[in-house]
N, C-alpha and C positions, 0 to 999 in steps of 0.2 A: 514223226517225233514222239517220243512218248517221255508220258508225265510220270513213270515208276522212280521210284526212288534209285538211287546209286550204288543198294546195300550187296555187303557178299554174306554168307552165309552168318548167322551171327551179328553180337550188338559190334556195330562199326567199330572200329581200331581195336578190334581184342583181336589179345595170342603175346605171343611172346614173340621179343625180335629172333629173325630167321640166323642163324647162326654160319660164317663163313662157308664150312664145307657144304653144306648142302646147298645152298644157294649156288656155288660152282657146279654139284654135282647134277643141280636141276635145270646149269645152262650147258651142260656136257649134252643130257638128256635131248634139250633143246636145238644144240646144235645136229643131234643124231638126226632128229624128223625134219630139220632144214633142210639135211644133205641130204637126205634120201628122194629130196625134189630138187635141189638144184643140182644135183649131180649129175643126171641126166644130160640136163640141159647144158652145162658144161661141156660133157663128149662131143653133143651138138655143136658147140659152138668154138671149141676143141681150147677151151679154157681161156677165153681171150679177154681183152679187157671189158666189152661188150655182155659176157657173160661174169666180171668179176662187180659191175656194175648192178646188175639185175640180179646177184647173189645179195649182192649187198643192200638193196632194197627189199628184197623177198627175208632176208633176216629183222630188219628195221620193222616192216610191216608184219610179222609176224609177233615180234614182240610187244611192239604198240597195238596192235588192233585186241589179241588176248589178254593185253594187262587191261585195257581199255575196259574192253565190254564182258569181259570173263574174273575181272583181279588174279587172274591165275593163267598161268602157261603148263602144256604138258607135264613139261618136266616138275616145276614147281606144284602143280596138280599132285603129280605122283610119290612128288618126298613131303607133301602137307606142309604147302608153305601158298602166300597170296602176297598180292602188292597192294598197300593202302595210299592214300593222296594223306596228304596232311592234314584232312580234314576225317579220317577213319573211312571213307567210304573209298570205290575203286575211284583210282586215278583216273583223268582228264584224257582224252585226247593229249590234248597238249601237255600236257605232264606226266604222260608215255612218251609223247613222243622226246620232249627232253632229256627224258632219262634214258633213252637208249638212243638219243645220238649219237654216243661212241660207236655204235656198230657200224655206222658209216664209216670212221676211218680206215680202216682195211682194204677201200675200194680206193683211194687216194693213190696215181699213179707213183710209185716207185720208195716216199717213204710213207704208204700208210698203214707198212706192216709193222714198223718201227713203231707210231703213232698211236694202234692197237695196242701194242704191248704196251706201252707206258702206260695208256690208259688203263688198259686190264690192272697194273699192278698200282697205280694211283687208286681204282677203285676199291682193290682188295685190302690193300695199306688202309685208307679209310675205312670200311667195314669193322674190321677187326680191330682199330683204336677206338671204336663209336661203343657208347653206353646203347645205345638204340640200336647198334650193327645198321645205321647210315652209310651207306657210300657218298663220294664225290656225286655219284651220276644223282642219288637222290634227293642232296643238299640242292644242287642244281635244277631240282625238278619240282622246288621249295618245298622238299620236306617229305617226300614220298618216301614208305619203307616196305619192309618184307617179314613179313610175321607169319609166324608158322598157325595155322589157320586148327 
């Protein structure tokens, strides 16, 4: 365990909030270097539910453990954007992981492609009515946001 502080680069909660498009464009990005591993593994398993399950935890885990211990994901790395907790420092475990529980519903047998989509555009509705470009997923995550780093 270590005793370093929680900081990203920079005095904690600075930057400007991350502004809609590129926040999608930096989970486009995000979902490219997913697929490029679970794709595979799919063929393998010739896309079944077993594989639509382990997609969907290699998605979840991927976003939690890099906002986690990085405040930044690829994607969001490459368009100059970070994820802060409500306190300016990286988020929580636990407040990654919150905020990207939506990713789980996708793996939800039969409506949680449906269940995705709402969420996506619940999230996106939120963002772009938010003075702080908040989402749903980050009010829920008490307060986590996205600032262009």
């Amino acid at each position: 365990m270590t005793t370093e502080p929680n900081d990203l680069d920079g005095p904690p909660g600075t930057g400007a909030p991350g502004e809609l498009l590129p926040r999608l464009a930096a989970r486009l990005i995000d979902a490219i270097v997913v697929a490029v591993v679970g794709a595979p593994l799919g063929f393998m398993l010739d896309f079944n539910f077993v594989w639509l399950a382990l997609q969907a935890a290699l998605v979840f885990g991927y976003f939690v453990a890099l906002d986690a211990y990085h405040g930044t994901t690829l994607g969001k790395q490459l368009l100059g954007l970070k994820v802060t907790g409500p306190d300016g420092h990286k988020p929580t475990i636990q407040q990654a992981s919150v905020r990207e529980a939506f990713t789980l519903l996708g793996a939800i047998p039969f409506v949680g492609g449906v269940l995705a989509a709402i969420a996506w555009i619940v999230i996106a509705v939120t963002i772009h009515g938010s003075a702080l470009k908040q989402g749903k997923h980050d009010e829920l995550a008490g307060g986590t946001r996205v600032l262009r780093a």
